[in-house]
C-alpha positions in Angstrom: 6.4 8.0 -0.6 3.4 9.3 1.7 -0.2 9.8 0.5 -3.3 10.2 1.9 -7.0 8.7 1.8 -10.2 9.9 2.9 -12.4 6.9 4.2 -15.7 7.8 2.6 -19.0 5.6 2.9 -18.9 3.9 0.2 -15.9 2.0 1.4 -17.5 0.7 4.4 -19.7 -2.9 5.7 -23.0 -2.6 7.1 -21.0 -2.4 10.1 -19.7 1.1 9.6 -16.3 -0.4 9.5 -13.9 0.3 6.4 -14.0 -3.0 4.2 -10.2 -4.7 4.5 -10.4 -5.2 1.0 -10.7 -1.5 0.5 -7.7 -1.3 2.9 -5.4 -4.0 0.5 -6.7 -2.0 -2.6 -5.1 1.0 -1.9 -2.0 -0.4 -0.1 -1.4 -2.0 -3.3 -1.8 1.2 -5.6 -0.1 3.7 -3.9 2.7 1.2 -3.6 2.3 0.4 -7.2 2.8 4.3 -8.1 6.0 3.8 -5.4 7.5 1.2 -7.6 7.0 2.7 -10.7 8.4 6.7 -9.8 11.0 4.7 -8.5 11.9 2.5 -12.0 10.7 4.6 -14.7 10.5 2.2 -17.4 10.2 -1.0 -16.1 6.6 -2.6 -15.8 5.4 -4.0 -12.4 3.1 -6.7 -11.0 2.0 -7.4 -7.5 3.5 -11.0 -6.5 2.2 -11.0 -2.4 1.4 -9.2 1.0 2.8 -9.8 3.9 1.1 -10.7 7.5 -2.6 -8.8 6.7 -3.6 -8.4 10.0 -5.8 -6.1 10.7 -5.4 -4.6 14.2 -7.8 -1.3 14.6 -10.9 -0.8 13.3 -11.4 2.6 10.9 -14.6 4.4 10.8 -15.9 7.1 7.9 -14.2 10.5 7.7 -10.9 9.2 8.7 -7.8 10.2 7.0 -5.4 7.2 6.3 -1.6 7.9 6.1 0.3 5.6 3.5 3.7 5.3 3.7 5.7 3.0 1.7 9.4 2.4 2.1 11.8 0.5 0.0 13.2 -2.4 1.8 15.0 -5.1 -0.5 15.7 -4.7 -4.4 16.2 -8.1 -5.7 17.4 -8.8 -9.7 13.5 -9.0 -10.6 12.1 -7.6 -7.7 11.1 -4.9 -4.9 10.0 -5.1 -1.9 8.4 -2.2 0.2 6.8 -2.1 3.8 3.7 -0.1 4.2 2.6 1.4 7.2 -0.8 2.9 7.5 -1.4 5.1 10.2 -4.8 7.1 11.0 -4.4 11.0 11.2 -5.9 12.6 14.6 -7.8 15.6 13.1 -8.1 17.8 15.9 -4.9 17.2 17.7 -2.8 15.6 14.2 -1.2 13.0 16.2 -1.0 9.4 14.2 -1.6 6.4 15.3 -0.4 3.0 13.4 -3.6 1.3 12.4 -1.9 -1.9 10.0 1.4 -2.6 8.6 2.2 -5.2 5.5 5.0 -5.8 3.0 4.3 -6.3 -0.2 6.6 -7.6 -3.2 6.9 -6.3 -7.0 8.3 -8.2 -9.8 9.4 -6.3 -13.0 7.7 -8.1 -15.9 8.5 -7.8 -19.8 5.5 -7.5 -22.2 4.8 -11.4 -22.2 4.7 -11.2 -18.4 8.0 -13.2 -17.9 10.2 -12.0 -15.2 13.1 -9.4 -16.3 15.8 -8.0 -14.5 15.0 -4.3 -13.2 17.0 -1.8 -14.9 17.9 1.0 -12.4 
């Protein structure tokens, strides 16, 4: 699944530099949306992130790239990489700014771990 996001001010320090909390947020949600078109039905939670390291800085008005991949479908979980790449406006080249994995476990209603149903 690919999406796009804006980086507006709001999401920046008093550096000008986007917040890498911001960053994690939306890694986490659009993956979330992955999971879930992928298993409708089931009920995800985030259980971790892989190596956050953040390797390029990202100013306001850039256009972030997310696209997260299916890697490994356990019994009770999913795990997607996500790369994030920054879009060149004028020439719409992309350039890989960070890269993470990050692992779902399918939860019943009391939160206990349960077996994905495909």
């Amino acid at each position: 699944m690919e999406t796009y996001k804006l980086v507006m001010p709001e999401h920046l320090n008093h550096y000008g530099f986007l917040f890498g909390g911001n960053l994690l947020k939306w890694i986490d949600e659009v993956s979330y949306i992955a999971v879930t078109l992928d298993y409708p039905g089931c009920n995800f939670v985030t259980v971790g992130m892989d190596n956050i390291k953040f390797k390029k800085s990202i100013r306001q008005g850039t256009i972030l790239c997310f696209e997260s991949k299916k890697n490994h479908i356990g019994t009770t979980s999913v795990e997607y990489t996500v790369d994030v790449t920054r879009e060149e406006i004028s020439t719409g080249s992309r350039e890989l700014v960070f890269t993470t994995r990050i692992t779902f476990v399918s939860v019943d209603e009391n939160g206990r771990k349960k077996a994905i149903s495909a």
